[in-house]
C-alpha positions as CSV (number, residue, x, y, z in Angstrom):
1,X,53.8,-1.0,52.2
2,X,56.9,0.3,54.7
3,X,55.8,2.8,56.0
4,X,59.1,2.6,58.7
5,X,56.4,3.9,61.3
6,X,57.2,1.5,64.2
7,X,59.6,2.1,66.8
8,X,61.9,-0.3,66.0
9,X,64.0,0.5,63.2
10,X,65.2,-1.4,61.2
11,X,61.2,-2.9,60.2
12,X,61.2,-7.1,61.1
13,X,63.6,-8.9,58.6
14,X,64.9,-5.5,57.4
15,X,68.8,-5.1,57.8
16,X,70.7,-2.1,58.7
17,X,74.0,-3.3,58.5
18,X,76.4,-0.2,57.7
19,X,78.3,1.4,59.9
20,X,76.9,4.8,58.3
21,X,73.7,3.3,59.1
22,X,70.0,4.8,57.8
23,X,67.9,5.5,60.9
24,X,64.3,6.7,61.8
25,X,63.0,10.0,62.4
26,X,59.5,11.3,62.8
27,X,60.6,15.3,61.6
28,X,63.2,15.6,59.3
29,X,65.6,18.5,59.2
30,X,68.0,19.7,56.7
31,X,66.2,19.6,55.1
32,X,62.9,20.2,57.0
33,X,59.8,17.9,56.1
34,X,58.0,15.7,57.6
35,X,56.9,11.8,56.7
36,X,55.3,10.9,53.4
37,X,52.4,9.0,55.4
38,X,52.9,8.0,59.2
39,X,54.2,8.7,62.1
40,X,58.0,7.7,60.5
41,X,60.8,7.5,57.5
42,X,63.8,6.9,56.7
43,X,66.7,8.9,56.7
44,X,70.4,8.9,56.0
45,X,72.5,11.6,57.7
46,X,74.0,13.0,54.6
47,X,74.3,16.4,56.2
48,X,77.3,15.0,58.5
49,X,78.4,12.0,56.7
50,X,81.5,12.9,55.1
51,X,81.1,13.0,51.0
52,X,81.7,9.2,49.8
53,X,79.9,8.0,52.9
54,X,77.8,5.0,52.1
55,X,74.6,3.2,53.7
56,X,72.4,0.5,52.6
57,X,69.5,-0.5,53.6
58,X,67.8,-4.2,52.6
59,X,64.3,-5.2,52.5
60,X,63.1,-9.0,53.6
61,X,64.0,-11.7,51.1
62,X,61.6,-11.3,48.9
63,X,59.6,-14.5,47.1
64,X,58.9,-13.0,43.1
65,X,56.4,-15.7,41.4
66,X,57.2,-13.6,38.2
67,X,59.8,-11.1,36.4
68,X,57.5,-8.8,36.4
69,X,57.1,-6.8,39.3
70,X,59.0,-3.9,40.5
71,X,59.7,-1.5,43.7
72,X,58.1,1.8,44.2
73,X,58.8,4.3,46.8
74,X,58.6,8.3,47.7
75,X,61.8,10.2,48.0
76,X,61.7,13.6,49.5
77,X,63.6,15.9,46.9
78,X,65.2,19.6,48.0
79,X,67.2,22.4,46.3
80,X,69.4,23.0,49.3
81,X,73.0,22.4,48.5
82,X,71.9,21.9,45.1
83,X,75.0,20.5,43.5
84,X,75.5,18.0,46.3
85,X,75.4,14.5,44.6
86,X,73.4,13.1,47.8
87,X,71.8,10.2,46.1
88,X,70.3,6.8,46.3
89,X,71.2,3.9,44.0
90,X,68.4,0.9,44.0
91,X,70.1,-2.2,43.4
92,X,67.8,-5.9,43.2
93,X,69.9,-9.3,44.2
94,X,69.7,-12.7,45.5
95,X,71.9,-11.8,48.7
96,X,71.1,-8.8,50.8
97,X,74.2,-6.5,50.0
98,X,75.5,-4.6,46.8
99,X,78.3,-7.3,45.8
100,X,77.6,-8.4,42.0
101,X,74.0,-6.9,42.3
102,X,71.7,-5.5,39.5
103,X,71.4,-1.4,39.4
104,X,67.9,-0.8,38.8
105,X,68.4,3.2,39.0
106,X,69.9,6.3,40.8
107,X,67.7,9.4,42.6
108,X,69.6,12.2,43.1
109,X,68.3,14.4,46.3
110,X,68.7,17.4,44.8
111,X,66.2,18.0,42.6
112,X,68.3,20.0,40.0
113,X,70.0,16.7,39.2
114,X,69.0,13.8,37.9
115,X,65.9,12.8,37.5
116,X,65.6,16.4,37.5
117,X,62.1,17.9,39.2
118,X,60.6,21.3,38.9
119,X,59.5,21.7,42.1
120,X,61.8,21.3,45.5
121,X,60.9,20.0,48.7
122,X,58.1,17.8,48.4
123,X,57.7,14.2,48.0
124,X,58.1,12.4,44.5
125,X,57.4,8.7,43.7
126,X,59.7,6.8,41.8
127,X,59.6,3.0,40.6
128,X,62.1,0.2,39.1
129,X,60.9,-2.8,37.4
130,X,62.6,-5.6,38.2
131,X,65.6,-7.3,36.0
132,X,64.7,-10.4,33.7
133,X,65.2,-13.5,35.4
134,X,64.5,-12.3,38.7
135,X,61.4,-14.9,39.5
136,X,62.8,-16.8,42.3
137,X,63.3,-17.1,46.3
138,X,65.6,-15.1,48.3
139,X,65.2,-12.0,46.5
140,X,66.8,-8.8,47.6
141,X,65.9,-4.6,47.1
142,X,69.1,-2.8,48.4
143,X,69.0,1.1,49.3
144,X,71.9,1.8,48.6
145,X,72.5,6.0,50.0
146,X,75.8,7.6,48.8
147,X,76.6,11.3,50.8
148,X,78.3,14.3,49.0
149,X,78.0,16.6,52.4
150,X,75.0,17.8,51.6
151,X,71.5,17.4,53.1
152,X,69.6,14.4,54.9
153,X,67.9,11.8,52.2
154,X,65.0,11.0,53.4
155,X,62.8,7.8,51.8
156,X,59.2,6.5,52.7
157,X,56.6,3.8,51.7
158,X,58.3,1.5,49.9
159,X,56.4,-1.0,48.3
160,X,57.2,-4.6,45.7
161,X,54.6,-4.8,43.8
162,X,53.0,-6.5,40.4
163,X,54.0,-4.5,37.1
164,X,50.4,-2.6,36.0
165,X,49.7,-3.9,33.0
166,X,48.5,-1.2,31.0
167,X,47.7,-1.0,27.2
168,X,50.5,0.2,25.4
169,X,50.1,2.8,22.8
170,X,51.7,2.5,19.4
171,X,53.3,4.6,16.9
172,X,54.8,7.6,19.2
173,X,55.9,10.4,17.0
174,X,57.8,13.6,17.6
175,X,57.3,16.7,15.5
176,X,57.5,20.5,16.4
177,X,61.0,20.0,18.0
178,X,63.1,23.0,18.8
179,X,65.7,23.6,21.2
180,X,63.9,23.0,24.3
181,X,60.3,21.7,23.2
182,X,58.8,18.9,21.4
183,X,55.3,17.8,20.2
184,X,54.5,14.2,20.8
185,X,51.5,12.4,19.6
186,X,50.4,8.3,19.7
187,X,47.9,6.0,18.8
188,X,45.9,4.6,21.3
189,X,46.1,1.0,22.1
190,X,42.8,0.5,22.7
191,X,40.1,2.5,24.9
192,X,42.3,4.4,27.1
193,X,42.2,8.3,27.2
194,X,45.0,9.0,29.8
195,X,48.8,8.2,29.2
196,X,51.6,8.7,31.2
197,X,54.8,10.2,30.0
198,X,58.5,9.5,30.7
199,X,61.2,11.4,29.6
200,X,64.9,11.7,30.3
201,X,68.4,12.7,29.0
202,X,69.1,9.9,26.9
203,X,69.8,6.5,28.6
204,X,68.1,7.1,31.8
205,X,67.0,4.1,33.3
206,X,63.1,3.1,33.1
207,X,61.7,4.7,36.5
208,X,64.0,7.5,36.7
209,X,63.4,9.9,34.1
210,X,60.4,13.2,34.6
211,X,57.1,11.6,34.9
212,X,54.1,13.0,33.8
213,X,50.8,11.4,35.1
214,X,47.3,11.1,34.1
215,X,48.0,13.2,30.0
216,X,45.0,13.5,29.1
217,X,45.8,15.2,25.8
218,X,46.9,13.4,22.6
219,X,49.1,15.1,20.6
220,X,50.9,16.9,23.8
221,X,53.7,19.4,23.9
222,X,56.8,19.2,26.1
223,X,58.5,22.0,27.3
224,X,61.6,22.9,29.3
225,X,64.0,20.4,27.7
226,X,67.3,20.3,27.6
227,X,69.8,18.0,25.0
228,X,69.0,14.7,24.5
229,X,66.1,14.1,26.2
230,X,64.6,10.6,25.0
């Protein structure tokens, strides 16, 4: 795990290579919070990069044995300047920078956009699998921040890890649906009694959409929703 806790930033075979660059900081401010776990994070200055402002940030090369692992990391998520489309895009590639590189998904830093979260100012996890095909050498997760003038982004422990491989439960249905609420129910698929549930306006990528962990009841009843939630 990156924890970015050591002084020098960016971490050993890390690049930092915009001129917008992300940097280190043990407080944040603007928003105000404080590291996911460590002494450190990541930040990029959105607050006084001018809107269109881009930085990326690149792990080490990265040897995959397999397709099928994926990045996970915390984003801190805030309501302040809450239509600012401060965001990060997650890119995966076989050269460490954004040119002809796969997008694996978007976090907004507002939390009133997409992947939209209920609660501001904490710390959310978020994780991408990685593309088919991606077993190889010289492989490449690119942090790619994007300012719209509005608050700091601020990202911590990021982590490349195996896929779980949990059982996968069959025969999801929907009933009960209204306007802003659904029933969903499942079969098991085998001797597992807690799920966890995804959803997202339709065509979110895998990762992205409102996560709920560790459902522990089977049929279960969503509420809140908006249009075209998958």
């Amino acid at each position: 795990v990156e924890s970015f806790d050591g002084v020098v930033y960016a971490p050993i075979c890390w690049s930092n290579p915009s001129a917008s660059a992300w940097d280190r900081q043990t407080t944040g401010t603007d928003p105000t919070s404080s590291p996911h776990s460590g002494a450190a994070m990541s930040r990029y200055n959105s607050f006084n990069y001018f809107a269109g402002t881009t930085g990326i940030l690149v792990t080490p090369g990265l040897d995959l044995p397999s397709d099928l692992y994926q990045v996970r990391f915390w984003m801190y998520r805030d309501n302040g300047y809450a239509t600012s489309a401060d965001l990060v895009n997650v890119y995966y590639n076989t050269a460490p920078d954004t040119t002809g590189a796969t997008l694996l998904g978007t976090i907004n830093r507002s939390n009133t956009l997409a992947p939209a979260e209920a609660t501001p100012n904490q710390w959310y996890e978020y994780s991408f699998n990685m593309p088919v095909g991606s077993a190889g050498t010289g492989r490449y997760v690119i942090f790619e921040a994007v300012s719209d003038y509005g608050n700091n982004i601020f990202v911590d422990d990021v982590q490349i890890q195996l896929q779980p491989t949990c059982l996968a439960p069959t025969l999801l249905t929907a009933s009960s649906i209204t306007t802003n609420s659904a029933t969903l129910g499942w079969t098991a698929g085998g001797s597992e009694t807690a799920w966890d549930i995804q959803y997202g306006i339709s065509g979110f990528p895998l990762g992205s959409g409102t996560i709920l962990n560790n459902v522990t009841t089977n049929p279960y009843t969503l509420t809140g929703l908006t249009s075209a939630t998958n």
